[in-house]
N, C-alpha and C positions, 0 to 999 in steps of 0.2 A: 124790883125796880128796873124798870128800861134802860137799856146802857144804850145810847147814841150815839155813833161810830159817824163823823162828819169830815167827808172829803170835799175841799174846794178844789175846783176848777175852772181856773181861767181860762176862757177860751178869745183866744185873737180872729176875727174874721176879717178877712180880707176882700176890700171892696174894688182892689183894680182888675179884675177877673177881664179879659178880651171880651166886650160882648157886641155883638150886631143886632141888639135889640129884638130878633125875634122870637117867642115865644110861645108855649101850646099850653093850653089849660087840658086838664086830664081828670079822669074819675079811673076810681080804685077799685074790683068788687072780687071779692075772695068768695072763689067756685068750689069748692070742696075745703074741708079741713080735718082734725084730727081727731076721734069723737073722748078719747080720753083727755084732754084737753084741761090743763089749769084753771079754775074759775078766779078771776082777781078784778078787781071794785077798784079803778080809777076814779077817786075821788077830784071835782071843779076843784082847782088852784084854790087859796085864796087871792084877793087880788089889791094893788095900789089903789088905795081910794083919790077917789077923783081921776081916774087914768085907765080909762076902756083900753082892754089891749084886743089889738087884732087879731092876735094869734091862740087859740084854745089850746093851752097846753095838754091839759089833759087829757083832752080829744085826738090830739096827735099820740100820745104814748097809745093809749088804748089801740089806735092805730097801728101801731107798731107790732106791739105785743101779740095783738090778733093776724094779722099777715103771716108772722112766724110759723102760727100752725098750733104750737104749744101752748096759748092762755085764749082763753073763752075772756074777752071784755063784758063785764055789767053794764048795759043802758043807762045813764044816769037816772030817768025816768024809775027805775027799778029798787034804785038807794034810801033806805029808811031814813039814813040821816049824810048829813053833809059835812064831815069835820073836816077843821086846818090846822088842827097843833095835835101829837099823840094823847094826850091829856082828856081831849075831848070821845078818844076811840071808845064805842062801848063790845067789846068781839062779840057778847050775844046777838046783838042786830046784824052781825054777818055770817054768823053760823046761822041764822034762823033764814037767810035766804042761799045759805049754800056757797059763800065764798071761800075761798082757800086762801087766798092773800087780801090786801086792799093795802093801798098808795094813798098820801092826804101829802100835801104841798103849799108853800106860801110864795108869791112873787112882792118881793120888795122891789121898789124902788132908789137909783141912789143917783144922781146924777145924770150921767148918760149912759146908765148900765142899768142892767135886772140882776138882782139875787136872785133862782130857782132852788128853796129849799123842797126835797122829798124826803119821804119816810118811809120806809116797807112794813108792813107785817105780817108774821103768819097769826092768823084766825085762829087755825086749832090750838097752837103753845100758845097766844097770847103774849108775843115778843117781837120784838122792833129786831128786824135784819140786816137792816142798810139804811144809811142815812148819806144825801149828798146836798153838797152846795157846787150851784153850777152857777157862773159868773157871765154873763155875754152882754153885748153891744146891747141898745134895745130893738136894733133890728133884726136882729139873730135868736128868737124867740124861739121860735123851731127846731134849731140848731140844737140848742139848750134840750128843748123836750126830747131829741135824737141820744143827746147825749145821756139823758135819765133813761131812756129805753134799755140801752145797753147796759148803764148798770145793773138795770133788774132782769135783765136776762142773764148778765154771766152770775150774780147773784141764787139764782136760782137753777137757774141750768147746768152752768160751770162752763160755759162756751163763751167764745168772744163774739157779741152782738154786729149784726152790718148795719144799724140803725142811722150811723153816722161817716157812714161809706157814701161813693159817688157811684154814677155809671156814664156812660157815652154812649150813643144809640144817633142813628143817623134819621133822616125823614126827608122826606119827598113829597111834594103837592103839584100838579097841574096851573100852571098860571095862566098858558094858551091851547091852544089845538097842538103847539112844537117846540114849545118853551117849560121848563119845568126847574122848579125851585129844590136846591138840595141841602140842607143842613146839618152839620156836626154840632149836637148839641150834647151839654153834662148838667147832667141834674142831682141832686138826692137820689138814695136807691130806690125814693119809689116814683119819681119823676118829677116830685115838687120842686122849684127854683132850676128850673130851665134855661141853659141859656148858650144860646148859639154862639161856636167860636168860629165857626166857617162856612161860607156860604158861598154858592157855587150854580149854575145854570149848567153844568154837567156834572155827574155824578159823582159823589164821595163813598167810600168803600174803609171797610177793614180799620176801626178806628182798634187801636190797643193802647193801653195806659203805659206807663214807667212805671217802674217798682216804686218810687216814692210818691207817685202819684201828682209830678209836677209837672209831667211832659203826655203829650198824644202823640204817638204813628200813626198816620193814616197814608190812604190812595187817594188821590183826587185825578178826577179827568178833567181840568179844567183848562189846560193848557193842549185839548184834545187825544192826550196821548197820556197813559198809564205814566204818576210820578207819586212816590213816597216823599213825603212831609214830616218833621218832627217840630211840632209848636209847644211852647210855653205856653203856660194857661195864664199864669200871672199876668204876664207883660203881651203876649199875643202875638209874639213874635216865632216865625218859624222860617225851618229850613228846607230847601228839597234834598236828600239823601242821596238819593237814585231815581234817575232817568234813564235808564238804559233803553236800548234799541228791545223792540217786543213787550214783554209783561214784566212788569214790576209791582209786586203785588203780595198779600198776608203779612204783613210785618209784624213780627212780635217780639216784645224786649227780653233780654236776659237778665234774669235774676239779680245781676250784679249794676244791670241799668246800663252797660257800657257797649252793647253789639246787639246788633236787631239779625233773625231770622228773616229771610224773604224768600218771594219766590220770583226768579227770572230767566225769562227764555233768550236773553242776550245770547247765547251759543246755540241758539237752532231750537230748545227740548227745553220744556219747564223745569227749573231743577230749584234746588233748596240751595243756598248761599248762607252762608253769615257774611255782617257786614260788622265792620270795627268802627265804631264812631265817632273815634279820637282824629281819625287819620283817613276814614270813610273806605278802606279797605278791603278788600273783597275775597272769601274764603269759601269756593264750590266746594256742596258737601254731598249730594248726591249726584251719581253720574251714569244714570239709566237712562234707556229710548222711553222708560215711561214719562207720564206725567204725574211729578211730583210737586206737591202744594201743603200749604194750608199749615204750614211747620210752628210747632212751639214747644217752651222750653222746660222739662222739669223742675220742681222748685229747687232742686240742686243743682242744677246749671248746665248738671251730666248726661244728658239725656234730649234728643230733640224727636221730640211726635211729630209727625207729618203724614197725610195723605197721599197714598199712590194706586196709580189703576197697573201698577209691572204683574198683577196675577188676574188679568182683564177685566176687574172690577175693582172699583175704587172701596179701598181697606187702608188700615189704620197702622203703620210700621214706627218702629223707634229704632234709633241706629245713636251711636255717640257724639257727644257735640263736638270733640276733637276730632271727629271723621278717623279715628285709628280702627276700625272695627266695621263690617258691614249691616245691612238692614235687615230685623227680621220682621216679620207681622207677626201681631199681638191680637188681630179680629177676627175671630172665621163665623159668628152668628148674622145671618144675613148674608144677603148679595151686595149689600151698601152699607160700608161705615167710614164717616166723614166728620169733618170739622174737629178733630178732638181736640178736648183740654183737659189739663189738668187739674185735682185740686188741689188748693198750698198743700194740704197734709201730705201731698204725694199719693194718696193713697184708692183715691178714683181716678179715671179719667169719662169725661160725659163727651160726647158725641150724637151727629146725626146719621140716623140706623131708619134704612127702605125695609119693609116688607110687604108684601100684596100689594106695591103700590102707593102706601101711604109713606111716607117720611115725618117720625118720631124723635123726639130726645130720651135717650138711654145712659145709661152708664155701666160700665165694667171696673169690677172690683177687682184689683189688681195681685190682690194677695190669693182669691179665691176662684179667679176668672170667670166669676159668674157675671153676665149683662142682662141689667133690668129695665124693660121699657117701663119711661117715666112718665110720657103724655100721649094721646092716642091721633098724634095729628090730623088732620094728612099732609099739611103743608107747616112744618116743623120747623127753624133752624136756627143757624146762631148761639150754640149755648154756650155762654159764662159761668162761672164759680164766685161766688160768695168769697167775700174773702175768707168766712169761715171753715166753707167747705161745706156747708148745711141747705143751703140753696142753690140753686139754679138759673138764671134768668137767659130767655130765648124769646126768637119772635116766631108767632105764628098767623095765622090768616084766621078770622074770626067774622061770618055771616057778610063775604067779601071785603074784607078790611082786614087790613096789613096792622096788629095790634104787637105788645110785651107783653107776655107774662111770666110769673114765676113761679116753679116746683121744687120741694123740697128732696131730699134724696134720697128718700123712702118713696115718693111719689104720692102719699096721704094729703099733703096742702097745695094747694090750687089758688092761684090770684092772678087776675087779669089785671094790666095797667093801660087802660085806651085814651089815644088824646085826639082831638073833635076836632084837629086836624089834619089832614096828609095822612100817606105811609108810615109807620115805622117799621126799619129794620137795625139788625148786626148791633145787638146790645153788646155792651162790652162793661164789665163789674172791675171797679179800679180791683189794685193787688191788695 
């Protein structure tokens, strides 16, 4: 007898998000994947009679799942049969086309909400693994499907899924010969529900999340002159940090949410700062004739990566966020390594690595100091961490076009994210 293991999830979405109404429609296409690969049978919902929904749940999870790298999605087209309740599962008809798993789900209706029941199986035991009830608005369909992904990835994986994570990524369009449109936007990790919180006719730069995911840093030149901003996404209200005389520039929050990394040449030479942002306080941490940039924070707080060209080429250094200690470098593969970041686990950092020319995304394993080129650029940068620590997301230049996409950190999965309008650049994957 099947034992069904049922988690409800409320989920609150929130509709006062700052937005400026512009928006990019976007297509998704995954360029490489992993050929071992999970086979699993996303079963159609079933659905509220009488109540067409707009959102194909189903088709979003399969979406998911297949992005990861880790499951081979079934074609509907391909499904012998179509169930909605475990009862009607027959597992021959899915061993006889080769599944490993399959998913069946019901969407009720209640008011002004959706029930999203799912079920997992595995095929070969012939046993129910996961059972959830996910609870949303009826606008938040999506959401719900993001949040079924996740369970059946850490379900089966054992890892915590980005299904239902954000990102921020900046864009740029031409609107005259000397006018150009520039936008901080947050979407879904994979670009759906876009939505611009700042807009600007000179350029925005370096967006990074808060540890909880409520706040943006960014650079904006819209005041003509390099100025950091921390906005509320709720309410859309922001503040400028630092204006200082020169560059005010990379800001990245600490771990604890309470002092941003920067970089400012206020005293003549690029230097890395923390800032306190109770009292907006100012704390030089490097103090070299090089140029030091690009700083951020280990996930223990102890530690600040940053970029410096002090051994004539710009390389990858870490020194202590207390400044009680000097800098040493950590990168000697290549003439160029740039932008690092960490992952939560602490335990990579991925960066942008020149060689002959091209500029790639890499990572260096920190325990083993081995770096492994992860995409074959030539025009590479920007790379993020998953909050899991499993993917990647960067922009690269794609058949003249400034596109996102995302690699895993094996470098086996491959997904483009292009949208049909403008530039994209400087992904940035909440914490």
């Amino acid at each position: 007898m099947l034992i069904k293991k049922i988690a409800t999830l409320m989920l609150s979405v929130s509709l006062s998000i700052y937005s400026l109404g512009a928006r990019a429609e976007l297509t998704i296409e995954i360029t490489e994947g992993i050929q071992s690969a999970y086979n699993i049978a996303v079963v159609p919902f079933g659905q509220p009679k009488d109540n067409k929904l707009e959102v194909d749940v189903a088709s979003i999870i399969r979406g998911d799942l297949a992005g990861s790298g880790y499951f081979r999605s079934l074609d509907q087209s391909h499904m012998l049969a179509l169930p909605h309740q475990p009862a009607q599962i027959k597992f021959r008809n899915w061993l006889a086309i080769g599944q490993d798993y399959v998913v069946i789900g019901n969407i009720k209706a209640e008011g002004s909400r959706y029930h999203v029941d799912m079920s997992l199986f595995d095929v070969v035991k012939k046993e129910q693994l996961k059972g959830v009830r996910v609870t949303v608005e009826k606008n938040a369909l999506r959401q719900a499907a993001h949040h079924i992904s996740d369970a059946i990835y850490k379900r089966l994986l054992g890892v915590k899924g980005v299904f239902t994570s954000r990102i921020a990524y900046i864009t740029s369009r031409v609107i005259s010969k000397n006018n150009h449109e520039y936008n901080l936007f947050i979407a879904d990790y994979d670009g759906a529900n876009a939505v611009s919180i700042a807009k600007s006719s000179e350029p925005i730069m370096s967006p990074d999340w808060s540890p909880n995911g409520e706040q943006l840093a960014y650079v904006s030149f819209e005041n003509k002159v390099s100025e950091i901003y921390v906005q509320t996404l709720a309410t859309g209200k922001r503040k400028s940090v630092a204006k200082y005389k020169g560059i005010n520039g990379s800001p990245s929050w600490s771990p604890d949410g309470k002092k941003l990394a920067l970089t400012l040449s206020k005293g003549g030479n690029s230097d890395v700062y923390i800032l306190s942002l109770d009292k907006l306080s100012l704390r030089q941490l490097t103090k070299s004739r090089a140029i030091d940039t690009e700083a951020t924070w280990s996930p223990d707080g102890k530690t600040i990566l940053f970029t410096s060209d002090r051994g004539r080429r710009p390389q990858l250094y870490v020194m202590p966020s207390n400044g009680e200690g000097g800098a040493e470098r950590i990168t000697f593969d290549g003439l160029y390594n740039a932008r690092g970041r960490f992952s939560a686990d602490g335990k990579l950092i991925t960066m942008v690595q020149a060689k002959q020319g091209k500029y790639h995304i890499a990572v260096l394993n920190l325990e083993t100091g081995v770096v492994s080129a992860l995409t074959d650029g030539p025009l590479d940068e920007s790379p993020s961490f998953a909050p899991n620590s499993q993917t990647i997301i960067y922009a690269r230049r794609k058949a003249n076009k400034e596109i996102l996409s995302t690699v895993t950190v094996d470098g086996v999965t491959k997904q483009d994210i292009e949208f049909t309008e403008g530039s994209v650049r400087e992904p940035a994957w909440a914490k």
